[in-house]
LORO-263013 format. One record per residue: residue number from 0; z, y, x of N, C-alpha, C in turn. Coordinates in nm, 4 decimals, always signed. Atoms other than C-alpha are relative to their C-alpha. Layout:
N
     n         nw         nv         nu        caw        cav        cau         cw         cv         cu
   NUM          Z          Y          X          Z          Y          X          Z          Y          X
...
end
This chain:
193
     n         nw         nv         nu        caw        cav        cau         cw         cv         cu
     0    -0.1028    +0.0645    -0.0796    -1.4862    -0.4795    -2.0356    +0.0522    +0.0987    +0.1047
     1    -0.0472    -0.1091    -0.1024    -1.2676    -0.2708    -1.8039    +0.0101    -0.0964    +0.1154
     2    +0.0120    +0.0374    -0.1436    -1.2819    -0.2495    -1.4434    +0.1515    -0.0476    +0.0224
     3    -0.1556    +0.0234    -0.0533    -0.9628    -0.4149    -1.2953    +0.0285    +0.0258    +0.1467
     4    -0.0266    -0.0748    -0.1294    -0.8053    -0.1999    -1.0355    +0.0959    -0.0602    +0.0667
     5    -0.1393    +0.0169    -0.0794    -0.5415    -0.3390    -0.8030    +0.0665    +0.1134    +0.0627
     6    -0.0952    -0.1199    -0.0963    -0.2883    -0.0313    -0.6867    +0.0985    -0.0811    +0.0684
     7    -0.1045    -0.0247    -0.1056    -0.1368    -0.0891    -0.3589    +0.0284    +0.1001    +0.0743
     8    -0.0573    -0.1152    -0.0612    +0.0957    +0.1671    -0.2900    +0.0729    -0.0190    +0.1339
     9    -0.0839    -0.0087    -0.1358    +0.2672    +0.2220    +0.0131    -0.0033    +0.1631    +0.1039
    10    +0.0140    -0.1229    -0.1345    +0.3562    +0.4943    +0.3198    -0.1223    -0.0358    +0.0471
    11    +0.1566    +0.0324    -0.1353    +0.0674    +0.3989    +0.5350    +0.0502    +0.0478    +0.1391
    12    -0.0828    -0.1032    -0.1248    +0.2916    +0.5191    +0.8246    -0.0249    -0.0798    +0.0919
    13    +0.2071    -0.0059    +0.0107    -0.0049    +0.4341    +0.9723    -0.0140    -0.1407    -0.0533
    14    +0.0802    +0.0832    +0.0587    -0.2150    +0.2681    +0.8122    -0.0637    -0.1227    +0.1142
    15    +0.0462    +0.0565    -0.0810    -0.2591    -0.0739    +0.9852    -0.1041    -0.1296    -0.0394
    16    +0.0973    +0.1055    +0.0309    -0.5202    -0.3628    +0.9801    +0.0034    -0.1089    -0.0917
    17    -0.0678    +0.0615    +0.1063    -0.2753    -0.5473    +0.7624    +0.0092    +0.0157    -0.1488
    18    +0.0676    -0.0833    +0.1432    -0.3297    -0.3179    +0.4919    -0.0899    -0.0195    -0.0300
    19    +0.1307    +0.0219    +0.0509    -0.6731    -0.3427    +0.5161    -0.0726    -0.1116    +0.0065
    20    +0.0211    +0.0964    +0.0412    -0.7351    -0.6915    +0.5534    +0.0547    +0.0054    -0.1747
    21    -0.0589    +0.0119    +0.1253    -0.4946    -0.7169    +0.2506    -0.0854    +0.0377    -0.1325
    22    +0.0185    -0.0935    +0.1141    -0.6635    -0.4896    +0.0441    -0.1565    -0.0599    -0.0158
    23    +0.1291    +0.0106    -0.0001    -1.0250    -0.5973    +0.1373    -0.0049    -0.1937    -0.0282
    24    +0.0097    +0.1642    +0.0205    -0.8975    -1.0082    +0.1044    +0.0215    +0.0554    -0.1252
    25    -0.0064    +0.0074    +0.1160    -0.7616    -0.9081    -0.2499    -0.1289    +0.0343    -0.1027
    26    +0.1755    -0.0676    +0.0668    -1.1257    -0.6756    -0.3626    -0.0789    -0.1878    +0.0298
    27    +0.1010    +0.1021    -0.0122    -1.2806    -1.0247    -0.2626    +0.0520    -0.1073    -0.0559
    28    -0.0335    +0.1247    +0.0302    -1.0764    -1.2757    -0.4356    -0.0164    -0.0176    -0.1540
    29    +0.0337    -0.0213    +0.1778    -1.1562    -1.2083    -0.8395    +0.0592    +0.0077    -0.0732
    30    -0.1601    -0.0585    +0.0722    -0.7960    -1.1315    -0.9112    -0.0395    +0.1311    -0.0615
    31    +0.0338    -0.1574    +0.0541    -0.9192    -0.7662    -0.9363    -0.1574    -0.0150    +0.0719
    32    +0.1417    -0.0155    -0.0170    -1.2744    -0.5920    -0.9426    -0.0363    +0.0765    +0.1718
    33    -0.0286    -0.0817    -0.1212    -1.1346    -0.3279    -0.6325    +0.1233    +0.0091    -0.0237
    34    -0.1744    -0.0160    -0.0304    -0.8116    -0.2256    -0.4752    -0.0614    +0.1430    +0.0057
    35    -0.0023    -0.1506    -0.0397    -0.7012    +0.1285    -0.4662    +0.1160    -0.0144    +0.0634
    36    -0.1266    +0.0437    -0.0560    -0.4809    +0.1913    -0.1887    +0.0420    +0.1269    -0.0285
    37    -0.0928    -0.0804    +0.0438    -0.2147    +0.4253    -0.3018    +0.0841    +0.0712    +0.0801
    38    -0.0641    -0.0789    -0.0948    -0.0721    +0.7067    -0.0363    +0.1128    +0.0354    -0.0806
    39    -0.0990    -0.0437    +0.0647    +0.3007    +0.7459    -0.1601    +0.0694    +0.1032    +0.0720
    40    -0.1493    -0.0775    -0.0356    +0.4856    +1.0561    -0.1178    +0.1029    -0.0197    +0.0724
    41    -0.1360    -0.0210    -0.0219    +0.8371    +0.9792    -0.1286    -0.0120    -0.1878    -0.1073
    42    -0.0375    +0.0907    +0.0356    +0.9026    +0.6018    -0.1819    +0.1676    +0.0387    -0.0286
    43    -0.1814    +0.0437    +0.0541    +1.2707    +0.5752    -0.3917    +0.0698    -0.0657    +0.1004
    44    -0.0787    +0.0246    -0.1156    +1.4061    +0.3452    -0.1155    -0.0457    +0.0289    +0.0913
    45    +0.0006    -0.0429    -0.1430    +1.2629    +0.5340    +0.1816    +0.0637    +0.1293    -0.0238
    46    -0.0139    -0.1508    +0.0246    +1.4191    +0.8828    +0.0737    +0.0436    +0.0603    +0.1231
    47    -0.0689    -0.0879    -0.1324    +1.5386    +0.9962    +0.4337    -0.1065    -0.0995    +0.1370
    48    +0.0794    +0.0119    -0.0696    +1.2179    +0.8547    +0.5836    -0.0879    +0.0742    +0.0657
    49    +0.0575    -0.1442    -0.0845    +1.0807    +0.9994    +0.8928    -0.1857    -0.0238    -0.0576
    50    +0.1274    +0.0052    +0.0258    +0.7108    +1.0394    +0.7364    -0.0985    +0.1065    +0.0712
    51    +0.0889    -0.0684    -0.1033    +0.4163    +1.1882    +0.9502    -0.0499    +0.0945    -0.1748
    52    +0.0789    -0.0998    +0.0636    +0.2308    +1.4977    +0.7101    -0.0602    -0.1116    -0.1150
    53    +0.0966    +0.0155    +0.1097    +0.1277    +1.3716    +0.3370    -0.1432    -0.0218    +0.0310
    54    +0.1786    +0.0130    -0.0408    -0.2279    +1.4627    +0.4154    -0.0592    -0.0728    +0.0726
    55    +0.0239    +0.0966    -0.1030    -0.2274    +1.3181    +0.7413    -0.0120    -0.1502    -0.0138
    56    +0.0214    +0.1629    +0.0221    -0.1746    +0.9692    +0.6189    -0.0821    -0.0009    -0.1215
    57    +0.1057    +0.0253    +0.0986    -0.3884    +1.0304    +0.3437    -0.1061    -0.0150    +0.0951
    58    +0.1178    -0.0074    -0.0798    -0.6515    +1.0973    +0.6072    -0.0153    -0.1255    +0.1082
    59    +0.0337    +0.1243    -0.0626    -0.5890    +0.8143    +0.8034    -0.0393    -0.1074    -0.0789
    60    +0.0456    +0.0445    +0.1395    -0.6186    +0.6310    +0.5049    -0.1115    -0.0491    -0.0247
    61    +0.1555    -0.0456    +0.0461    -0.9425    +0.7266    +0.4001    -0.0546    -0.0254    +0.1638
    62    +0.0537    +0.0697    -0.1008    -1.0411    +0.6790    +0.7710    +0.0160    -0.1581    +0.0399
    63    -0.0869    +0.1574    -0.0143    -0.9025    +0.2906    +0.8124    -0.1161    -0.0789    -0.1305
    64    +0.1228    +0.0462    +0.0752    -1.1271    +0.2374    +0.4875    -0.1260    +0.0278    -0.0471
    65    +0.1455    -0.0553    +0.0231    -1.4365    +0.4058    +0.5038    -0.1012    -0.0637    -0.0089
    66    +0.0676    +0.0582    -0.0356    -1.6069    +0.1231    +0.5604    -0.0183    -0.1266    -0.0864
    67    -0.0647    +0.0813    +0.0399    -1.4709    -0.1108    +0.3752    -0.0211    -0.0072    -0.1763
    68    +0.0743    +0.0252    +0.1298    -1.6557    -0.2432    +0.0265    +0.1400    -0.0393    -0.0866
    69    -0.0648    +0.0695    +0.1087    -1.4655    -0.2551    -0.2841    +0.1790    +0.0562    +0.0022
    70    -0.1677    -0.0800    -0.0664    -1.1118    -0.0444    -0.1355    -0.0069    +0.1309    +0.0193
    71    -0.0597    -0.1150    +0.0532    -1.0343    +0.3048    -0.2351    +0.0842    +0.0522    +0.0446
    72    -0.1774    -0.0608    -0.0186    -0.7572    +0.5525    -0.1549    +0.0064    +0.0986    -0.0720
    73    -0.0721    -0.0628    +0.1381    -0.5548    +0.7192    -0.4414    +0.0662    +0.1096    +0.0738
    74    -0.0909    -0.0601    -0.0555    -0.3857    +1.0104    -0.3759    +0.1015    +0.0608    -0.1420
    75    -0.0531    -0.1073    +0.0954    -0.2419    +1.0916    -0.7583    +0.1688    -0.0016    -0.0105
    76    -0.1689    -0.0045    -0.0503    +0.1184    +1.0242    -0.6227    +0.0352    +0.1975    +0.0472
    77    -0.0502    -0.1375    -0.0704    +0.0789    +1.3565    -0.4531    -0.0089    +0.1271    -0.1261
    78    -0.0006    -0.0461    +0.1024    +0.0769    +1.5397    -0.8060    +0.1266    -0.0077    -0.1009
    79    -0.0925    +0.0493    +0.0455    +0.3464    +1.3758    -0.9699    +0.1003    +0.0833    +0.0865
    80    -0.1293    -0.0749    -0.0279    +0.7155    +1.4610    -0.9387    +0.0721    -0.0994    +0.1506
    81    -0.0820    +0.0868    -0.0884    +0.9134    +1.3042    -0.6479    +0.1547    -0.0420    -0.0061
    82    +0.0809    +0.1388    -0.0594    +1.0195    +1.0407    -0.5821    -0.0557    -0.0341    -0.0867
    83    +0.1087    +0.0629    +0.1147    +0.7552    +0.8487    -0.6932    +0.0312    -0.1440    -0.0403
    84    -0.0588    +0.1598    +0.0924    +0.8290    +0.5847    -0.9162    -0.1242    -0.0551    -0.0740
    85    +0.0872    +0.0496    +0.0509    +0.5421    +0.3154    -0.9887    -0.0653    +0.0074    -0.1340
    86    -0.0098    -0.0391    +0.1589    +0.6219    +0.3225    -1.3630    -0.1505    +0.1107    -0.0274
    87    +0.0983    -0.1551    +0.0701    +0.4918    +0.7200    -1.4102    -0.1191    -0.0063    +0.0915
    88    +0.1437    -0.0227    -0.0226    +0.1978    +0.6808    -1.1655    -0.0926    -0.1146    -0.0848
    89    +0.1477    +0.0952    +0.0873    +0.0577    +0.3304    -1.3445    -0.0495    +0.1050    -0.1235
    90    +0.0293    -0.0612    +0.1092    +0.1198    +0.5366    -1.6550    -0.1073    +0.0739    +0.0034
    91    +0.0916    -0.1361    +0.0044    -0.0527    +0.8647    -1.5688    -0.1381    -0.0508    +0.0329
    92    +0.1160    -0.0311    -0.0151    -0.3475    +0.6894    -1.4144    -0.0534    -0.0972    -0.0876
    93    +0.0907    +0.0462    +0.1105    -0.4249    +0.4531    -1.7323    +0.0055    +0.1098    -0.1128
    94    +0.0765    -0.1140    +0.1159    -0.4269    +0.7666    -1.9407    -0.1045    +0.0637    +0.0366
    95    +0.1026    -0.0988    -0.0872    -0.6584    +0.9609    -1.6730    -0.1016    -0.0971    -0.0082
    96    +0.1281    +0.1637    -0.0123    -0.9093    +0.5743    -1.6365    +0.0257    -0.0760    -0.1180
    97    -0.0562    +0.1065    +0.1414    -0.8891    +0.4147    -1.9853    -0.1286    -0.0941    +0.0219
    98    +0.0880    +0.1196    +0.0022    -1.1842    +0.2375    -1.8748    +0.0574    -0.0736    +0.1138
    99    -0.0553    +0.0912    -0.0984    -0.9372    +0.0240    -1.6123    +0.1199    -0.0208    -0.0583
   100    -0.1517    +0.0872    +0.0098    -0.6764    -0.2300    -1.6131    +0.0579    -0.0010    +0.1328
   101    -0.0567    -0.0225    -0.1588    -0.4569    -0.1467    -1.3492    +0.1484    -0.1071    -0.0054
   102    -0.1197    +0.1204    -0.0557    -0.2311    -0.4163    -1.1441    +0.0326    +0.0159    +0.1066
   103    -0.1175    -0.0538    -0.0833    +0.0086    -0.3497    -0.9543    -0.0224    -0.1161    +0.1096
   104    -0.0129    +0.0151    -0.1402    -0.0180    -0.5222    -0.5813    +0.1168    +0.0379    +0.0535
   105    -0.1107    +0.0149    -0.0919    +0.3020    -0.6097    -0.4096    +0.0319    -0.0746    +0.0477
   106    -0.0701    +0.1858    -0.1196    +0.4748    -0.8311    -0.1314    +0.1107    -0.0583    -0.0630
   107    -0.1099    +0.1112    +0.0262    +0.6979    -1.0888    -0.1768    +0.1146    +0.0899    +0.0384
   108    -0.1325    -0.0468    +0.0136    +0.9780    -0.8667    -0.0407    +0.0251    +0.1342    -0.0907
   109    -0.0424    -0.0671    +0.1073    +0.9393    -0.6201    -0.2684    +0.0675    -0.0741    -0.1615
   110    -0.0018    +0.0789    +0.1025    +0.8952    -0.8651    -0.5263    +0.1548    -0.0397    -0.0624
   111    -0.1376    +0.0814    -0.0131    +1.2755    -0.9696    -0.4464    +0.0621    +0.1279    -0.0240
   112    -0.0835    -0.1164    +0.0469    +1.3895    -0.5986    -0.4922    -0.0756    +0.0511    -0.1293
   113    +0.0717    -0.0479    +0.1056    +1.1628    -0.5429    -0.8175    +0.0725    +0.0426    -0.1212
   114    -0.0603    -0.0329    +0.1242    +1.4327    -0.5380    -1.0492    +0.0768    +0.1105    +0.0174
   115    -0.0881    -0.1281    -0.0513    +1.6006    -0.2375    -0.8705    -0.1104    +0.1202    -0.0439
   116    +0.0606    -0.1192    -0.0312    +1.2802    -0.0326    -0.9241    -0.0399    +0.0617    -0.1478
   117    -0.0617    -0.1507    +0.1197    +1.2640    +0.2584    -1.1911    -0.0666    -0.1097    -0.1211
   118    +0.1025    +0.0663    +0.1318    +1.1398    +0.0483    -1.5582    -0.0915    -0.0999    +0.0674
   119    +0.0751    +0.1154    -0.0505    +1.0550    -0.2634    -1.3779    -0.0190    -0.1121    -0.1452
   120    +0.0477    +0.0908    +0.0691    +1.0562    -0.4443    -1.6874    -0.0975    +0.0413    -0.0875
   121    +0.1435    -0.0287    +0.0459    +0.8168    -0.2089    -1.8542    -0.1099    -0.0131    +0.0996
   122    +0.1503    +0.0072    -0.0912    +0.6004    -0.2195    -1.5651    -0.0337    -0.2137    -0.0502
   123    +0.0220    +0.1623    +0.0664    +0.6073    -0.6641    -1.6409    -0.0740    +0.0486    -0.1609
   124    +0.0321    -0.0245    +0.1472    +0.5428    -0.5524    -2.0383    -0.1132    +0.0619    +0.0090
   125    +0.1681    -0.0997    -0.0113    +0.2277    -0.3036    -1.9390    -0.0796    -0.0310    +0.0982
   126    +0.1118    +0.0195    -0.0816    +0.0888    -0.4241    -1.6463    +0.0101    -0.1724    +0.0262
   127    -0.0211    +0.1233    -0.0849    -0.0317    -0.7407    -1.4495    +0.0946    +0.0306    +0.1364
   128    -0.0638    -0.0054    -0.0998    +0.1344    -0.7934    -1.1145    -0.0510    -0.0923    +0.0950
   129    +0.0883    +0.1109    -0.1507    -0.0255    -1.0014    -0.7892    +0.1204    +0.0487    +0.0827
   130    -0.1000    -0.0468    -0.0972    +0.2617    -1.0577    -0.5282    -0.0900    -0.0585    +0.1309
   131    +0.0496    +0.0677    -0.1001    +0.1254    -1.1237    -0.1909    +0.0993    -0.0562    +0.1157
   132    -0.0936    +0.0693    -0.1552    +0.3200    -1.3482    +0.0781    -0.0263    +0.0845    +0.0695
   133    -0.0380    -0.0517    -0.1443    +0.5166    -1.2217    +0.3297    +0.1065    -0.0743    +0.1031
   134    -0.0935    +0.0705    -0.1255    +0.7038    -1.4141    +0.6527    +0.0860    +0.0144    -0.0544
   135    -0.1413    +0.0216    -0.0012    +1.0353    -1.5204    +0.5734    +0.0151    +0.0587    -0.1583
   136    +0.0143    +0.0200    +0.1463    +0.9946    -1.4786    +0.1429    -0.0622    -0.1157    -0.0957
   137    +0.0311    +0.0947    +0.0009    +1.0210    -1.7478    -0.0588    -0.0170    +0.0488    -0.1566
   138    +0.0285    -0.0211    +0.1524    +0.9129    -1.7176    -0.4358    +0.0229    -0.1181    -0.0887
   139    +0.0001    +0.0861    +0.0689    +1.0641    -1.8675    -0.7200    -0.1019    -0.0478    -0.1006
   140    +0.1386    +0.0175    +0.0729    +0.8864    -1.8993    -1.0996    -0.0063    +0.0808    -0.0069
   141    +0.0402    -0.1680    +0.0246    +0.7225    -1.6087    -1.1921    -0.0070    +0.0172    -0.1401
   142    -0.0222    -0.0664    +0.1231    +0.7007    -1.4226    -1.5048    -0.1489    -0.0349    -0.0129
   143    +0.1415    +0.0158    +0.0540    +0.3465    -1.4992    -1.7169    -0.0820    +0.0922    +0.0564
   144    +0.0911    -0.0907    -0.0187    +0.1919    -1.1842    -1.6110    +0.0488    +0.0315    +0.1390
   145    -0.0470    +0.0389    -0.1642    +0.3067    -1.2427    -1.2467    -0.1444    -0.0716    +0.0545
   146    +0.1053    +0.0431    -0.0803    +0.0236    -1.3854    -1.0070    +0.0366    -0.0244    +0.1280
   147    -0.0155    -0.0013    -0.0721    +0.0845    -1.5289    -0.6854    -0.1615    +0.0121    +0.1241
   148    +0.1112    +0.0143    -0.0415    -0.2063    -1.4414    -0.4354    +0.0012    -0.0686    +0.1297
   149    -0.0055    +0.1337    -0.1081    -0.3173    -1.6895    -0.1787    -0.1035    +0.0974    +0.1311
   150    +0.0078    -0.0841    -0.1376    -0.3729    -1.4127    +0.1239    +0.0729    -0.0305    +0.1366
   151    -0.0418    +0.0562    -0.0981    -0.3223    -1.4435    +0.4808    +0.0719    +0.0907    +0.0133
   152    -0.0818    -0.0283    -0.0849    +0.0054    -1.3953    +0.6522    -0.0155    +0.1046    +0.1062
   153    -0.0439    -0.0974    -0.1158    +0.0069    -1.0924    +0.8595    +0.1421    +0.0518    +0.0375
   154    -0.1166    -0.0068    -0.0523    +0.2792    -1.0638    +1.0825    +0.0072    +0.2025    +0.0813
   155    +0.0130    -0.1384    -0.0405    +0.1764    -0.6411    +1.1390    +0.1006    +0.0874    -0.0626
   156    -0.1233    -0.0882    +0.0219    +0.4748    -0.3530    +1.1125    -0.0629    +0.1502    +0.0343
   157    +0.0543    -0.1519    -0.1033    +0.3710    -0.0027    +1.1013    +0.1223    +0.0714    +0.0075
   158    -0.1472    -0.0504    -0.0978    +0.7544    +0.0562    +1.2000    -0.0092    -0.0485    +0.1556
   159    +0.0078    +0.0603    -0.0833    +0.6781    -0.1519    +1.4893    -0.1345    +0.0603    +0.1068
   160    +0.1500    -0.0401    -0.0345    +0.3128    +0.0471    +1.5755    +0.0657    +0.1405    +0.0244
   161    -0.0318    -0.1135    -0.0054    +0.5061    +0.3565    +1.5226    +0.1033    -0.0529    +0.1755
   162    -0.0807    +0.0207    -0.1668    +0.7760    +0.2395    +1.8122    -0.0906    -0.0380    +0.0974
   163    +0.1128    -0.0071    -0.0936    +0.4961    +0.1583    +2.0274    -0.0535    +0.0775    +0.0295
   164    +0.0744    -0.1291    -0.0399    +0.3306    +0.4490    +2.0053    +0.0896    +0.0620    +0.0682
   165    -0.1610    -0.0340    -0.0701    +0.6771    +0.6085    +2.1097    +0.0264    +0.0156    +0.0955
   166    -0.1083    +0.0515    -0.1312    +0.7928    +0.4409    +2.3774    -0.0939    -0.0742    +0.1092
   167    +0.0665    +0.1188    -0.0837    +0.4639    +0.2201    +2.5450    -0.1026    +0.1415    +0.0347
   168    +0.1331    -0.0821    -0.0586    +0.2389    +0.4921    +2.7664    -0.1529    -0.0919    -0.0131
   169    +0.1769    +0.0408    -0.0273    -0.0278    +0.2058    +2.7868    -0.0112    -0.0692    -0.1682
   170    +0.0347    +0.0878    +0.1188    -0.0251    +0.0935    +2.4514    -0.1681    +0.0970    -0.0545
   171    +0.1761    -0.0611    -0.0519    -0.4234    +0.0828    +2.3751    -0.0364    -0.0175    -0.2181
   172    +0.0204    -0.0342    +0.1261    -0.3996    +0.1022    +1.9318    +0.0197    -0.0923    -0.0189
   173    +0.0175    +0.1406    +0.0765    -0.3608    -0.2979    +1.8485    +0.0745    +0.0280    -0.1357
   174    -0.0486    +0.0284    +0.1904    -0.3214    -0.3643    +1.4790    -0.0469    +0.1484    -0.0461
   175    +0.0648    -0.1243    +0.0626    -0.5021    -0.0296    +1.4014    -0.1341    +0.0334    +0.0231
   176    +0.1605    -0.0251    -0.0017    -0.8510    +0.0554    +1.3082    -0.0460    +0.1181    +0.1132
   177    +0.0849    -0.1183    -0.1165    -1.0536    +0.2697    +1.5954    +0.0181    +0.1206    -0.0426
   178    +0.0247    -0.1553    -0.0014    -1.1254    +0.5357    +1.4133    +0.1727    +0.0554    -0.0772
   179    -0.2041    -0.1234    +0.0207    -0.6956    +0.6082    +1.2973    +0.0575    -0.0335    +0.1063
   180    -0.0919    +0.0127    -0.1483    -0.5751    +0.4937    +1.6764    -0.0886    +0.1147    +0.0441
   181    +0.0272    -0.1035    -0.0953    -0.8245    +0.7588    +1.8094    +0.0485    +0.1452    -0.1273
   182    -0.0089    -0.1446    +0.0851    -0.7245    +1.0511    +1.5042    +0.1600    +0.0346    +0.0807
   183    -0.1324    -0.0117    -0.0381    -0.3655    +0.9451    +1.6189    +0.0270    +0.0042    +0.1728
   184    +0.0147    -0.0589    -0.1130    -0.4370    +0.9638    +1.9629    -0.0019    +0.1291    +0.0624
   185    +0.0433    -0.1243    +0.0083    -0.5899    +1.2891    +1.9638    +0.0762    +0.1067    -0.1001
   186    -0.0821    -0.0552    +0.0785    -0.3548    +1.4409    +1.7250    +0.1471    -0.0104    +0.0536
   187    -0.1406    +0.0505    -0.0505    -0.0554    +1.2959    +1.9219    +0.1135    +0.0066    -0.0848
   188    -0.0505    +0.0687    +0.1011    +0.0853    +1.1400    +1.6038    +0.1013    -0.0893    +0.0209
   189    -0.1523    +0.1208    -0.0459    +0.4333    +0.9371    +1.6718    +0.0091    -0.0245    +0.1236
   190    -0.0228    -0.0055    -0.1392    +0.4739    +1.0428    +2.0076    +0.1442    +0.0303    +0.0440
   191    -0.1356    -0.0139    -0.0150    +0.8388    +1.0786    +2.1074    +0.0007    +0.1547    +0.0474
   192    -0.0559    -0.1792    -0.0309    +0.9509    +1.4615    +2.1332    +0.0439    +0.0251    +0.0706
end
């Protein structure tokens, strides 16, 4: 029987508590066996996004879940061609893991732009799919190999963590794990120039 992986990709621009609830409610709900969280490059609709250092958010990453049973971080986006398009990474990493069934993890507002994204209907034809609620997305029916997951509502923005960091001298890390508010502390990571 293969392991069933959930890939949630995303920036991680930083990686916030929202993520990792997310990732650590989905490893615990029996939808999938583990999540892998997926450090993307160059998201297709972020292409002129201000992104902190590849590595760097890989490393926060991997710090945010170190701890954390059953949740992973992928980095085989950073190999591939850019932009990265879901499609060629599910592909490449069920040829590289043939002992996993990999399912794709996404929000409801992606969910609503899904048909814009590169071979979205082969990704429906080859993979599963789990959408997770998000504030202000409403979901119609879904496709058979669609899944709606019954996760909590986080109302966390790491556009919103990034402008904080920015612009608030006393802001003290909320919505971010200890050990990536002190890397980003000490690194003076999304500090205004």
């Amino acid at each position: 029987m293969k392991i069933r992986t959930g890939i949630y990709g995303g920036s991680f621009n930083p990686i916030h508590v929202g993520h990792v609830s997310l990732a650590k409610a989905l490893a615990e709900s029996g939808l999938v066996d583990e999540m892998w969280l997926l450090v993307s490059p160059q998201n297709p609709f972020k292409v002129d996004a201000d992104l902190l250092d590849d590595d760097e958010r890989l490393r926060l990453t991997r710090l945010a879940v170190a701890d954390v049973p059953g949740v992973e971080v992928c980095d085989r986006e950073f190999a591939l061609p850019r932009p990265s398009y879901m499609y060629n990474t599910l592909q490449a990493l069920s040829q590289e893991h043939p002992d996993r069934e990999f399912v794709l993890v996404i929000g409801a507002d992606n969910w609503e732009r899904f048909p814009d994204w590169y071979r979205s209907k082969d990704i429906l034809a080859s993979f599963r799919v789990i959408i997770y609620p998000r504030p202000g997305y409403k979901l119609g029916k879904l496709p058979r190999r669609v899944k709606l997951a019954d996760t909590p509502l986080l109302d966390i923005s790491s556009t919103d963590i990034r402008r904080r960091i920015a612009s608030e001298p006393d802001y003290d890390g909320e919505g971010l794990a200890p050990s990536v508010w002190q890397e980003i502390r000490e690194k003076g990571y999304y500090r205004s120039k």
